[in-house]
PQR file of N, CA, C, O and H, with PARSE charges and radii, in Angstrom:
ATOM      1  N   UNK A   1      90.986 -27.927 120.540 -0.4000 1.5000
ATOM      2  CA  UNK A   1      90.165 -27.326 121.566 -0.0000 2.0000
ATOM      3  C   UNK A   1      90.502 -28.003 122.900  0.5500 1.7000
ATOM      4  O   UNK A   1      90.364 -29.223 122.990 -0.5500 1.4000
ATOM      5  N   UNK A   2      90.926 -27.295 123.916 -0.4000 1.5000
ATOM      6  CA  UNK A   2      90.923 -28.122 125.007 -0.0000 2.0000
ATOM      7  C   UNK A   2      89.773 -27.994 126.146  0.5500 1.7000
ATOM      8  O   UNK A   2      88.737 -27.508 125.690 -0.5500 1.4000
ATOM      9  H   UNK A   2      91.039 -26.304 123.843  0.4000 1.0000
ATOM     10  N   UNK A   3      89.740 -28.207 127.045 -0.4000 1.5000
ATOM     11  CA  UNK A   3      88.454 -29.071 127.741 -0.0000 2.0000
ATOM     12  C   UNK A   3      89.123 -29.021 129.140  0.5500 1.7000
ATOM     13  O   UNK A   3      90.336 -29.058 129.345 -0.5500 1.4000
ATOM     14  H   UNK A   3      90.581 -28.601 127.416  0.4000 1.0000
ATOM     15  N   UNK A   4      88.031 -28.921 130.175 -0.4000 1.5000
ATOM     16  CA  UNK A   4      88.093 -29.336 131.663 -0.0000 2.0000
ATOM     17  C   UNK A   4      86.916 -30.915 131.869  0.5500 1.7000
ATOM     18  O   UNK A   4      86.261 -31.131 132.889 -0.5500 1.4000
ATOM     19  H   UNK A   4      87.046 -28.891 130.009  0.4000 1.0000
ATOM     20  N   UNK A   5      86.925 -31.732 130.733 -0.4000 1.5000
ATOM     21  CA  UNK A   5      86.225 -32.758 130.916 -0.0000 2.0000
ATOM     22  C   UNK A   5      86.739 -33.772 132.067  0.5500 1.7000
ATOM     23  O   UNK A   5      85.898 -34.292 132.801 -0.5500 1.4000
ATOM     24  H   UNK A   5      87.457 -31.556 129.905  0.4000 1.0000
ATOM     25  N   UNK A   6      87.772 -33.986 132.189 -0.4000 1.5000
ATOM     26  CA  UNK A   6      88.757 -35.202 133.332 -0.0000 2.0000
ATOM     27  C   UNK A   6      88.768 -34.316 134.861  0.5500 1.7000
ATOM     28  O   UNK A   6      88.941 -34.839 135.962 -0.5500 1.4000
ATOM     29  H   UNK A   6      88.455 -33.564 131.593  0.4000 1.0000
ATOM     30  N   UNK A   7      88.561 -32.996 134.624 -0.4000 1.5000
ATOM     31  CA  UNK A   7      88.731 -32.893 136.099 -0.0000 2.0000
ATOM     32  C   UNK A   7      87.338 -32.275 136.541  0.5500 1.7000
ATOM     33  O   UNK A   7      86.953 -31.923 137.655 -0.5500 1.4000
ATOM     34  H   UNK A   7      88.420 -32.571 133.729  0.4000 1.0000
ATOM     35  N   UNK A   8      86.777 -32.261 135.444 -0.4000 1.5000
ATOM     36  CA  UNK A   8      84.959 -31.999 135.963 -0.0000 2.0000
ATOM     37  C   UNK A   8      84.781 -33.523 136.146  0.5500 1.7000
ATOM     38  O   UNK A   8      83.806 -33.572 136.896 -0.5500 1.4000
ATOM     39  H   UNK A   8      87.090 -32.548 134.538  0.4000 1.0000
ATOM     40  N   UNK A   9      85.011 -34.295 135.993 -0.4000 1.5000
ATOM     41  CA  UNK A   9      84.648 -35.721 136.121 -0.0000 2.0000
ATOM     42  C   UNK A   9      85.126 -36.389 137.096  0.5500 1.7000
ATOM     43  O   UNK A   9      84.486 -37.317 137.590 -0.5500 1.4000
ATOM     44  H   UNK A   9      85.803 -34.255 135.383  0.4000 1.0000
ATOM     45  N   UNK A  10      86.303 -36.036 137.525 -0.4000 1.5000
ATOM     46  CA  UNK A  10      86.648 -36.399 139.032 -0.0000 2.0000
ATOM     47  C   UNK A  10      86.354 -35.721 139.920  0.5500 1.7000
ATOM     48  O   UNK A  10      86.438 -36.132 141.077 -0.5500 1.4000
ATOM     49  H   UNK A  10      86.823 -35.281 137.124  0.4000 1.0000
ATOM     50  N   UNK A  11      85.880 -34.360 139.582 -0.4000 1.5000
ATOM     51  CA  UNK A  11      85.197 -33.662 140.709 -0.0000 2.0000
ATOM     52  C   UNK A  11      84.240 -34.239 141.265  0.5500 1.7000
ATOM     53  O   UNK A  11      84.071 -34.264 142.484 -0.5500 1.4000
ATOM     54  H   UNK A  11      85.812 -34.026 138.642  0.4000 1.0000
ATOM     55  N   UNK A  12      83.435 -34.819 140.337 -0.4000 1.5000
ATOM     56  CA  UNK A  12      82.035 -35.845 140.753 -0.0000 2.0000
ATOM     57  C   UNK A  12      82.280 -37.348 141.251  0.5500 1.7000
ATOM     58  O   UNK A  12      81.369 -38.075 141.647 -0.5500 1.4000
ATOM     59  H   UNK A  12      83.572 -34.799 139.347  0.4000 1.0000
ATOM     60  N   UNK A  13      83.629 -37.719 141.182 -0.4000 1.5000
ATOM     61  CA  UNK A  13      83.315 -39.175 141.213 -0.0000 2.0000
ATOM     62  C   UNK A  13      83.189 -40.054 140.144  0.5500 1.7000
ATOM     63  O   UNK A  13      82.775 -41.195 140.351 -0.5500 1.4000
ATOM     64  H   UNK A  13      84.370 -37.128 140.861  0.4000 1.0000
ATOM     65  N   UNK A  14      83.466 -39.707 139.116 -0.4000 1.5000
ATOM     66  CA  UNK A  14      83.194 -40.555 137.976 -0.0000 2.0000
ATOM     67  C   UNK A  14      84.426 -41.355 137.224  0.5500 1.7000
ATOM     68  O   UNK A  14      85.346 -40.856 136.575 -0.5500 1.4000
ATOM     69  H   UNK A  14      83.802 -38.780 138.948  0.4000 1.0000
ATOM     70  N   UNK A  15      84.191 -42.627 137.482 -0.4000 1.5000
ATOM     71  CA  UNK A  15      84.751 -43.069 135.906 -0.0000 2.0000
ATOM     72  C   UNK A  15      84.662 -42.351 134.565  0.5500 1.7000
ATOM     73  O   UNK A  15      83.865 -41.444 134.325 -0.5500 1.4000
ATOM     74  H   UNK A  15      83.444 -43.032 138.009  0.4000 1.0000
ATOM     75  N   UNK A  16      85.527 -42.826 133.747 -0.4000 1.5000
ATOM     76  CA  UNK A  16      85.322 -43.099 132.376 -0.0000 2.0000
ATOM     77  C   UNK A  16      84.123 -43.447 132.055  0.5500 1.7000
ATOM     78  O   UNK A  16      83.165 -42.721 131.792 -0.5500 1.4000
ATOM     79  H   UNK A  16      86.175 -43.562 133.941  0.4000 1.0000
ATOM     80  N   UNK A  17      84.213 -44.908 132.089 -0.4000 1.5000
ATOM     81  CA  UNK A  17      83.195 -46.239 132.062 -0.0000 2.0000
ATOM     82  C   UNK A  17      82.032 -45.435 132.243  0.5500 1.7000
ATOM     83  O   UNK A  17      81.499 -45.080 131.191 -0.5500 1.4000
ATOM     84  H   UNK A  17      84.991 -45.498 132.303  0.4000 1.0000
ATOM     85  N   UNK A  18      81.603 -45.130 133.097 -0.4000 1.5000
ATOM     86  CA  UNK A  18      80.641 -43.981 134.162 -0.0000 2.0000
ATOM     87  C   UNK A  18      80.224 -43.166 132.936  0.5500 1.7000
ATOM     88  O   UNK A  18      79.483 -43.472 132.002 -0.5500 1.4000
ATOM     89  H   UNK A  18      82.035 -45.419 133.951  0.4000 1.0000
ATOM     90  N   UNK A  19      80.855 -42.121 133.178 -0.4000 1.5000
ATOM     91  CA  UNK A  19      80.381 -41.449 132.352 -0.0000 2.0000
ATOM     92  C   UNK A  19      80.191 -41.296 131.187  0.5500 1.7000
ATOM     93  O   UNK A  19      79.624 -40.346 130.648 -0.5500 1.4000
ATOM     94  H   UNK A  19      81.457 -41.872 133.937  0.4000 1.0000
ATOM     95  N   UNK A  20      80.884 -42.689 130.460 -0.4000 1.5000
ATOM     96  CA  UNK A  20      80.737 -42.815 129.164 -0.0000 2.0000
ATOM     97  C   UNK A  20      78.720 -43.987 128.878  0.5500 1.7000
ATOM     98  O   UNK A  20      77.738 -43.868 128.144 -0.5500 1.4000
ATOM     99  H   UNK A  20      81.345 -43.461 130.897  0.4000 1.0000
ATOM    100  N   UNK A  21      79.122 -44.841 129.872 -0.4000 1.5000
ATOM    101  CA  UNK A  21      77.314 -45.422 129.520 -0.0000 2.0000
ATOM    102  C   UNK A  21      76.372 -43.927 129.779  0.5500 1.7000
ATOM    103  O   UNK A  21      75.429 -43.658 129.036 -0.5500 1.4000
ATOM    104  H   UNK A  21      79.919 -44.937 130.468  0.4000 1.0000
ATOM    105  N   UNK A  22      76.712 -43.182 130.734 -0.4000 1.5000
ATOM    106  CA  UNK A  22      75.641 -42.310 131.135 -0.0000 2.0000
ATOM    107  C   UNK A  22      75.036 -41.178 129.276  0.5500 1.7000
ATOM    108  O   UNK A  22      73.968 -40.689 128.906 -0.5500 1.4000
ATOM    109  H   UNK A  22      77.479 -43.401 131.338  0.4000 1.0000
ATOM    110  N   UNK A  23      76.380 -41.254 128.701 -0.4000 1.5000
ATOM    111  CA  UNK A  23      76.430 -40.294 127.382 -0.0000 2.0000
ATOM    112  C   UNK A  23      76.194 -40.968 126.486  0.5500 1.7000
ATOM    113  O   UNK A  23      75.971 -40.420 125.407 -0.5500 1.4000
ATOM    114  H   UNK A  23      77.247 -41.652 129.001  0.4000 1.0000
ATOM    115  N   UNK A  24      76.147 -42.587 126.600 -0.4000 1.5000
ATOM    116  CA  UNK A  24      75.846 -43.468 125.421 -0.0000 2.0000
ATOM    117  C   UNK A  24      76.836 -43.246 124.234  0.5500 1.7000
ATOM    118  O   UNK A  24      76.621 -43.085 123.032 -0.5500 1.4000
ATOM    119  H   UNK A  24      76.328 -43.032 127.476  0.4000 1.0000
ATOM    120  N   UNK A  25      78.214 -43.299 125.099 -0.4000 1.5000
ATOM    121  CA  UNK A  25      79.369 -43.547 123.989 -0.0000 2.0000
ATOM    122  C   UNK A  25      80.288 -44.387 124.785  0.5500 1.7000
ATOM    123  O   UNK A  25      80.182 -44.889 125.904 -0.5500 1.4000
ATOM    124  H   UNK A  25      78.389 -43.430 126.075  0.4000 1.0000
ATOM    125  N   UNK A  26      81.531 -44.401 123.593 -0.4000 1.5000
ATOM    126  CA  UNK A  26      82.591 -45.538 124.308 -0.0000 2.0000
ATOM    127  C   UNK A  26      83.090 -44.873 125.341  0.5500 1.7000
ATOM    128  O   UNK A  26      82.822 -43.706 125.627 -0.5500 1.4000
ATOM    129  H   UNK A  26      81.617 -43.993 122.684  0.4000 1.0000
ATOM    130  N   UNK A  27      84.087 -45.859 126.127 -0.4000 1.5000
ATOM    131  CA  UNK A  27      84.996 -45.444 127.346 -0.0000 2.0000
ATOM    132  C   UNK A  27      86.204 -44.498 126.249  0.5500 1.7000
ATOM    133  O   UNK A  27      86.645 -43.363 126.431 -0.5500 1.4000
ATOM    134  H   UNK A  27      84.305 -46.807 125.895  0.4000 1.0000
ATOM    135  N   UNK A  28      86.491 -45.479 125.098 -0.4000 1.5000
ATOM    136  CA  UNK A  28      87.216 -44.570 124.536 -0.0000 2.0000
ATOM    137  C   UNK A  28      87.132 -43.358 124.035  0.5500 1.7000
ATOM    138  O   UNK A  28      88.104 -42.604 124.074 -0.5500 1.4000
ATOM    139  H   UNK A  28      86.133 -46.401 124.950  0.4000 1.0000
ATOM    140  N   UNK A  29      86.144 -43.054 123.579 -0.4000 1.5000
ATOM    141  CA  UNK A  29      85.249 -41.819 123.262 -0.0000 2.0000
ATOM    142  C   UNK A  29      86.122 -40.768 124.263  0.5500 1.7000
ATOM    143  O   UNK A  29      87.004 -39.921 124.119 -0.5500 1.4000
ATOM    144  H   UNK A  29      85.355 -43.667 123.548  0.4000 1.0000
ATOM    145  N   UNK A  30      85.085 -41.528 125.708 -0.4000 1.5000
ATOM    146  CA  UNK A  30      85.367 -40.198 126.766 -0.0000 2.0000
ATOM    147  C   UNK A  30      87.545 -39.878 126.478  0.5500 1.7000
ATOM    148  O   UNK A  30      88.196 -38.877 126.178 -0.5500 1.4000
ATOM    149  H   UNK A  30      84.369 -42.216 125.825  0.4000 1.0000
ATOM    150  N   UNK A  31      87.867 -41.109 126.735 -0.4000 1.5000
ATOM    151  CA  UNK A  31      88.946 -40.976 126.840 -0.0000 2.0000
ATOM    152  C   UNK A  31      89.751 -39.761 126.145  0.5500 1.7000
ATOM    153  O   UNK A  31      90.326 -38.811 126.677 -0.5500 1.4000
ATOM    154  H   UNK A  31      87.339 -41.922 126.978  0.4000 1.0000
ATOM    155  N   UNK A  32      89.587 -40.148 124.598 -0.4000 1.5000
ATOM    156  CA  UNK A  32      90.251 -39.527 123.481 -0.0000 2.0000
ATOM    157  C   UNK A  32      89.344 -37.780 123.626  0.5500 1.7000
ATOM    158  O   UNK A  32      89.725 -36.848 122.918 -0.5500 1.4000
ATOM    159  H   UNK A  32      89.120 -40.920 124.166  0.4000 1.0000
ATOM    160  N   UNK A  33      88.232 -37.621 124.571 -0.4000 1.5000
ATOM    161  CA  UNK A  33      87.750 -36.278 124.477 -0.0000 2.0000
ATOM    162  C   UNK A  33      88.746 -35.555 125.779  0.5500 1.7000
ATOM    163  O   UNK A  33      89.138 -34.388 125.780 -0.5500 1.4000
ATOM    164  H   UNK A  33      87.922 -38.378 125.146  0.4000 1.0000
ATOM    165  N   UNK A  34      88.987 -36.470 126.726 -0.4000 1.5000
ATOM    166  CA  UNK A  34      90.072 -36.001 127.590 -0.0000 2.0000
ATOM    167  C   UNK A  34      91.407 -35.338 127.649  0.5500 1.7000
ATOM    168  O   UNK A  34      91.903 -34.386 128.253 -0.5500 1.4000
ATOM    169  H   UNK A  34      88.669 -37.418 126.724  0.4000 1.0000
ATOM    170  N   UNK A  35      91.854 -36.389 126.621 -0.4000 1.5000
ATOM    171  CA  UNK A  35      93.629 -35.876 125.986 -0.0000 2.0000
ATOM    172  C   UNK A  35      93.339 -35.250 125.173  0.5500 1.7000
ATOM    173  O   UNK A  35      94.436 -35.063 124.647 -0.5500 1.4000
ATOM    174  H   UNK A  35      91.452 -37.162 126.131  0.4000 1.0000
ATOM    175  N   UNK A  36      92.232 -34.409 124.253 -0.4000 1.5000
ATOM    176  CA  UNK A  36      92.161 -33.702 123.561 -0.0000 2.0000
ATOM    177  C   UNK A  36      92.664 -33.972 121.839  0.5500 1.7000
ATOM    178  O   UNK A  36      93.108 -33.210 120.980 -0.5500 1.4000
ATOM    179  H   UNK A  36      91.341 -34.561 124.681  0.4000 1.0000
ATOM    180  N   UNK A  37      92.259 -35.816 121.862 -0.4000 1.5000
ATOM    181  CA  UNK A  37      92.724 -36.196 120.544 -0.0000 2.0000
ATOM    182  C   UNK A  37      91.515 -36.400 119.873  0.5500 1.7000
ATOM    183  O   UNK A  37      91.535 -37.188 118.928 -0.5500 1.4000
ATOM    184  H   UNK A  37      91.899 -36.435 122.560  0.4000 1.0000
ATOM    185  N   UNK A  38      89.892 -35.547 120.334 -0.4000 1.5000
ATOM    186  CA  UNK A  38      88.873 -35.507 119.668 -0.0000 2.0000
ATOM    187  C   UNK A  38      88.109 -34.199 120.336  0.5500 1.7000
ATOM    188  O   UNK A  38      87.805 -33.826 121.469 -0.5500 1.4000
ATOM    189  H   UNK A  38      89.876 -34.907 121.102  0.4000 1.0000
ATOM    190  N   UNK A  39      87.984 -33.750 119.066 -0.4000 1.5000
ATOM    191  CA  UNK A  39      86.603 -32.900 119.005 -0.0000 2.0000
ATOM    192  C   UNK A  39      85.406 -33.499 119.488  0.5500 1.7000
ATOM    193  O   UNK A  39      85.377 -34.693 119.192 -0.5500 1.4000
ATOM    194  H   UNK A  39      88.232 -34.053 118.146  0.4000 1.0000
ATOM    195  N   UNK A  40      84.413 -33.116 120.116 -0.4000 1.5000
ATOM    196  CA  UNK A  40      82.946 -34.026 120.588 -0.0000 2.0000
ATOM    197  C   UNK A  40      82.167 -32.823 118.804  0.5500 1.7000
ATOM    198  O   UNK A  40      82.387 -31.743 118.254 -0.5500 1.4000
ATOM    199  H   UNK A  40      84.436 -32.145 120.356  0.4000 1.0000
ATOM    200  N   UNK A  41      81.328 -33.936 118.672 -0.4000 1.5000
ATOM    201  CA  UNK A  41      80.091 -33.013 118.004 -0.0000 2.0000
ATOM    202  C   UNK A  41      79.855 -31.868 118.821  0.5500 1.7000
ATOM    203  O   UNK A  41      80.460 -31.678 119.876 -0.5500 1.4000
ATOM    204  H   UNK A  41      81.149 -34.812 119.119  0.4000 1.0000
ATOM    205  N   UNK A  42      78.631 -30.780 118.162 -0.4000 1.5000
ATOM    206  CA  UNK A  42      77.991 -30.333 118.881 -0.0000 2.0000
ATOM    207  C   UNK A  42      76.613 -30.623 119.628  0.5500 1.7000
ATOM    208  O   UNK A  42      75.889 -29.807 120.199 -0.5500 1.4000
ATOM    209  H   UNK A  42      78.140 -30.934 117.305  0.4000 1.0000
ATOM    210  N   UNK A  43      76.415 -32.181 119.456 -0.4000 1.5000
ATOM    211  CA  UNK A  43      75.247 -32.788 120.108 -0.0000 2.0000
ATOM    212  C   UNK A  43      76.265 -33.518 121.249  0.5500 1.7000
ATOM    213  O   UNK A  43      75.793 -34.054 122.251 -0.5500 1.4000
ATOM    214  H   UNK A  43      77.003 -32.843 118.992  0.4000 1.0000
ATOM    215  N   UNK A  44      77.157 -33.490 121.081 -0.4000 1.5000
ATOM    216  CA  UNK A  44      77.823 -34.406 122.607 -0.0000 2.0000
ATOM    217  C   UNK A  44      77.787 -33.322 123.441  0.5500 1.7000
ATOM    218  O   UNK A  44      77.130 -33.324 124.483 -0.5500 1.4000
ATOM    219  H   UNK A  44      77.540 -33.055 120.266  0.4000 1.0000
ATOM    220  N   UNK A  45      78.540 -32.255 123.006 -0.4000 1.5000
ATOM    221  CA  UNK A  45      79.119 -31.230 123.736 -0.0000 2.0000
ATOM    222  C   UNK A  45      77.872 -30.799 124.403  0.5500 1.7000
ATOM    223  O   UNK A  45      78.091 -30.314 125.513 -0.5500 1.4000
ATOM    224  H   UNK A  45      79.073 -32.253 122.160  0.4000 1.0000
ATOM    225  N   UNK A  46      76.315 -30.841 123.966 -0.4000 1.5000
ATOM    226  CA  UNK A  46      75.473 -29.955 124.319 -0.0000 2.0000
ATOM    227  C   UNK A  46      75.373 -31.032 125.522  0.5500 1.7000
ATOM    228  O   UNK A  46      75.281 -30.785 126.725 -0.5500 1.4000
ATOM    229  H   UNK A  46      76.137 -31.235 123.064  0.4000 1.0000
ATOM    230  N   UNK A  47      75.425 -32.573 124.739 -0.4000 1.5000
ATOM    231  CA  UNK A  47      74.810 -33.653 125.893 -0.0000 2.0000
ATOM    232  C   UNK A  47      75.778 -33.824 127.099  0.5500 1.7000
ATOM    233  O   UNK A  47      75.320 -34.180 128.185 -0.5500 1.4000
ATOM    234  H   UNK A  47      75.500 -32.774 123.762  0.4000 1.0000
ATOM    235  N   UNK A  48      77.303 -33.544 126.910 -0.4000 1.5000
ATOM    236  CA  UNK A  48      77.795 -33.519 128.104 -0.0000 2.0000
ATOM    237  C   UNK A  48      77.590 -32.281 129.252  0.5500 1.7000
ATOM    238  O   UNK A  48      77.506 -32.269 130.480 -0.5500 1.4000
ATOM    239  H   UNK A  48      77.675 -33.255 126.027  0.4000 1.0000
ATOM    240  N   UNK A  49      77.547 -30.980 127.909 -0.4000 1.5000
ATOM    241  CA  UNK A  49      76.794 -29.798 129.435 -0.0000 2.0000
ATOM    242  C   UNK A  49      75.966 -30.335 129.944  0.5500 1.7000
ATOM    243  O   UNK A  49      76.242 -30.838 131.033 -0.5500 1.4000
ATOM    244  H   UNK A  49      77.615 -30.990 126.911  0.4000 1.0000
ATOM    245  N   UNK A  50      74.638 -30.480 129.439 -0.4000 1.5000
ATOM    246  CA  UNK A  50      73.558 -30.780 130.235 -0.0000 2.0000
ATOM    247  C   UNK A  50      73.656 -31.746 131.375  0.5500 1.7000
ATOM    248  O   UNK A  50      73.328 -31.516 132.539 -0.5500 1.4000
ATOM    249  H   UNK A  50      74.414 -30.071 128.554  0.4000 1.0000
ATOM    250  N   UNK A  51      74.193 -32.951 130.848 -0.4000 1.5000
ATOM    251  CA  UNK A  51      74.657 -34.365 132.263 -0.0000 2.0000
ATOM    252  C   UNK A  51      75.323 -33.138 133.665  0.5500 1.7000
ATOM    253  O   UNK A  51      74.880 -33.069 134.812 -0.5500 1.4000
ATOM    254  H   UNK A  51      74.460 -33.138 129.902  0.4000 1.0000
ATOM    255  N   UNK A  52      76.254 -32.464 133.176 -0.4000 1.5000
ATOM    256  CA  UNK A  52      76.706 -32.046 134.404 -0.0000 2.0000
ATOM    257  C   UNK A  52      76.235 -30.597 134.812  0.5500 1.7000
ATOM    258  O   UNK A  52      76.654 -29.734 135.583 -0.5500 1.4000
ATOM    259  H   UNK A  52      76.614 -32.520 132.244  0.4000 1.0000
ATOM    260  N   UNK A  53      75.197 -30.722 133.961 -0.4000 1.5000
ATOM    261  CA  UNK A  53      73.983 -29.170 134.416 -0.0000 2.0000
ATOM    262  C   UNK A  53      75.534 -27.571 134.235  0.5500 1.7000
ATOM    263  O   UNK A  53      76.026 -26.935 135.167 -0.5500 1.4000
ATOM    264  H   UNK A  53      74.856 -31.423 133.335  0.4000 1.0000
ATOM    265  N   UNK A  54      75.722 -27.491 133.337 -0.4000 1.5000
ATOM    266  CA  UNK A  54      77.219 -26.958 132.804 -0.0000 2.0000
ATOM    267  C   UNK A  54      76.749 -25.814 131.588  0.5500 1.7000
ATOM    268  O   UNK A  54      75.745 -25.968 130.893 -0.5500 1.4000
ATOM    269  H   UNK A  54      75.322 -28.008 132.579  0.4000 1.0000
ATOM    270  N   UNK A  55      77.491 -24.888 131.505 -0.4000 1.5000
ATOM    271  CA  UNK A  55      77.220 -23.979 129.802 -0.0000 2.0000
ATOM    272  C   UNK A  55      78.630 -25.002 129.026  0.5500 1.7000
ATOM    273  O   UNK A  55      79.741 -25.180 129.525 -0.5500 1.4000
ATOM    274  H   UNK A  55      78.307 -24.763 132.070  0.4000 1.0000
ATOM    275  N   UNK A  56      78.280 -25.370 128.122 -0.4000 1.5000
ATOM    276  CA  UNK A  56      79.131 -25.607 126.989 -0.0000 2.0000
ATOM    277  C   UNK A  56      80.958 -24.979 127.510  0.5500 1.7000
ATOM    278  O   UNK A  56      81.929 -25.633 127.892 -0.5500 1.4000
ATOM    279  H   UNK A  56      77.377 -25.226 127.716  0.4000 1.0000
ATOM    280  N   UNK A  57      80.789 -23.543 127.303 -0.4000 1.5000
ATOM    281  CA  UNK A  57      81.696 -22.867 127.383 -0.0000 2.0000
ATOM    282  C   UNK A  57      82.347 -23.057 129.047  0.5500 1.7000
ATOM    283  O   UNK A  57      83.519 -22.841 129.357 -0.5500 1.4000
ATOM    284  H   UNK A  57      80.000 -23.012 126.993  0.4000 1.0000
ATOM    285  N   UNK A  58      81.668 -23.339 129.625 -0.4000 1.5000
ATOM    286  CA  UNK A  58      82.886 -23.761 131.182 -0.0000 2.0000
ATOM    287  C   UNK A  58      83.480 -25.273 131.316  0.5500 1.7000
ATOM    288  O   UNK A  58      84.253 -25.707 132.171 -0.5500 1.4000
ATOM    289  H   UNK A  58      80.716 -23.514 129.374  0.4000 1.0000
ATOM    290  N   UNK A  59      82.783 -26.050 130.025 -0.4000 1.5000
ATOM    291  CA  UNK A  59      83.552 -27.481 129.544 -0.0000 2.0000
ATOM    292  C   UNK A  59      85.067 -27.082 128.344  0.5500 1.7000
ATOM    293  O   UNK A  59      86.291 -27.163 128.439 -0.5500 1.4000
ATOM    294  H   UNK A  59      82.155 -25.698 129.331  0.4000 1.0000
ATOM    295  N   UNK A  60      84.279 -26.734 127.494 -0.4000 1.5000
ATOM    296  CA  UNK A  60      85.335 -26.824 126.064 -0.0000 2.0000
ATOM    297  C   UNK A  60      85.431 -25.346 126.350  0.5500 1.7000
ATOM    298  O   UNK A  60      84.590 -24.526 126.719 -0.5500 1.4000
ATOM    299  H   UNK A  60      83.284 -26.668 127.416  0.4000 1.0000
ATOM    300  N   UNK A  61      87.127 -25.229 125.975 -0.4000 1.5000
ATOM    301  CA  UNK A  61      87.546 -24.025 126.042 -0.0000 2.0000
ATOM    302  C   UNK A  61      87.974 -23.892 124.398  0.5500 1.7000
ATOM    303  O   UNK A  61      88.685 -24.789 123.944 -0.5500 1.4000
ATOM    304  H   UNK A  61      87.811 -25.895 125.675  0.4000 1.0000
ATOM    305  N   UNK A  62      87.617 -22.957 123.642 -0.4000 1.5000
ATOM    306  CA  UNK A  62      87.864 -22.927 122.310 -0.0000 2.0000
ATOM    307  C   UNK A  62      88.560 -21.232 122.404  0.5500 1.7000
ATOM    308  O   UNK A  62      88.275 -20.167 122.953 -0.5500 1.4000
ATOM    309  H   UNK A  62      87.039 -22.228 124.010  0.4000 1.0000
ATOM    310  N   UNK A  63      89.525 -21.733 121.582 -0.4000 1.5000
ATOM    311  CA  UNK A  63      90.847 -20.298 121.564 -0.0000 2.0000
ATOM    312  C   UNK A  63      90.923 -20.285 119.987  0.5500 1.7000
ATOM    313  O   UNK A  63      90.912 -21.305 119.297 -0.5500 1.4000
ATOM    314  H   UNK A  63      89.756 -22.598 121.137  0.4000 1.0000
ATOM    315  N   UNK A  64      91.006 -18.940 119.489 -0.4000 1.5000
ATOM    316  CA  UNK A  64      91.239 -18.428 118.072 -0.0000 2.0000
ATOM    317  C   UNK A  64      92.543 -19.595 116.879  0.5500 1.7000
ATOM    318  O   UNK A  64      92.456 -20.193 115.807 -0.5500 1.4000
ATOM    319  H   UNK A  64      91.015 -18.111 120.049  0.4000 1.0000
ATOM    320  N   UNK A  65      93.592 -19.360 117.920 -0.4000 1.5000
ATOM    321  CA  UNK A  65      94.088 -20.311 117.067 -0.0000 2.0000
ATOM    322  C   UNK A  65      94.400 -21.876 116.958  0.5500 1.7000
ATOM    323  O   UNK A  65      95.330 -22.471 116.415 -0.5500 1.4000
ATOM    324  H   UNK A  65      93.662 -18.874 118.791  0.4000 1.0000
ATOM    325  N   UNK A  66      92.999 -22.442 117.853 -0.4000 1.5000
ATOM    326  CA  UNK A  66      92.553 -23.698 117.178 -0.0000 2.0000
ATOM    327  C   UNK A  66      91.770 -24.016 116.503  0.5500 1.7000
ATOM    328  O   UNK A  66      91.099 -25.046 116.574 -0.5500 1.4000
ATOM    329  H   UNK A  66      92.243 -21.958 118.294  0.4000 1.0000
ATOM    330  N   UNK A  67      91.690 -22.673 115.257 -0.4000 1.5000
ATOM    331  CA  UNK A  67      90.934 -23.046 114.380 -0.0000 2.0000
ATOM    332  C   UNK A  67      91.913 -23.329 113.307  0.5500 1.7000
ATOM    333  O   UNK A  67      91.524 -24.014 112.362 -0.5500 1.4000
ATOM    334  H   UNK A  67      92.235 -21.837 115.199  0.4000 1.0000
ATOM    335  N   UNK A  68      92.905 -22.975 113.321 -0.4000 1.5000
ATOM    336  CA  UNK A  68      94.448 -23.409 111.761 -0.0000 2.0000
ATOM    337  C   UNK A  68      94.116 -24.742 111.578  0.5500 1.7000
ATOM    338  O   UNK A  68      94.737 -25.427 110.765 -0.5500 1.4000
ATOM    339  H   UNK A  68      93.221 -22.418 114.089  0.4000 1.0000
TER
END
């Protein structure tokens, strides 16, 4: 699944670091949700829309065949 998480996050000004205490996960967390070497739950995903007042769907972009 890929994601506009790194450049919604510099849109604001944010660290990593930043936005990772604000979500109550690691820096690595955010990191590995950036390069797209992690799936978030669907309680992150809901908790990162909400932090940036966001629908789910204008963060994570989910396409048919990343479900194989």
């Amino acid at each position: 699944m890929n994601n506009r998480l790194e450049e919604i996050r510099k849109q604001r000004g944010m660290k990593q670091e930043e936005l990772a205490a604000a979500l109550e996960v690691s820096r690595q967390t955010i990191g590995s949700l950036e390069n797209g070497r992690y799936n978030p739950s669907i309680l992150l995903a809901f908790k990162i829309a909400r932090f940036f007042n966001m629908n789910i769907e204008e963060i994570f972009i989910y396409e048919e065949e990343d479900q194989v």
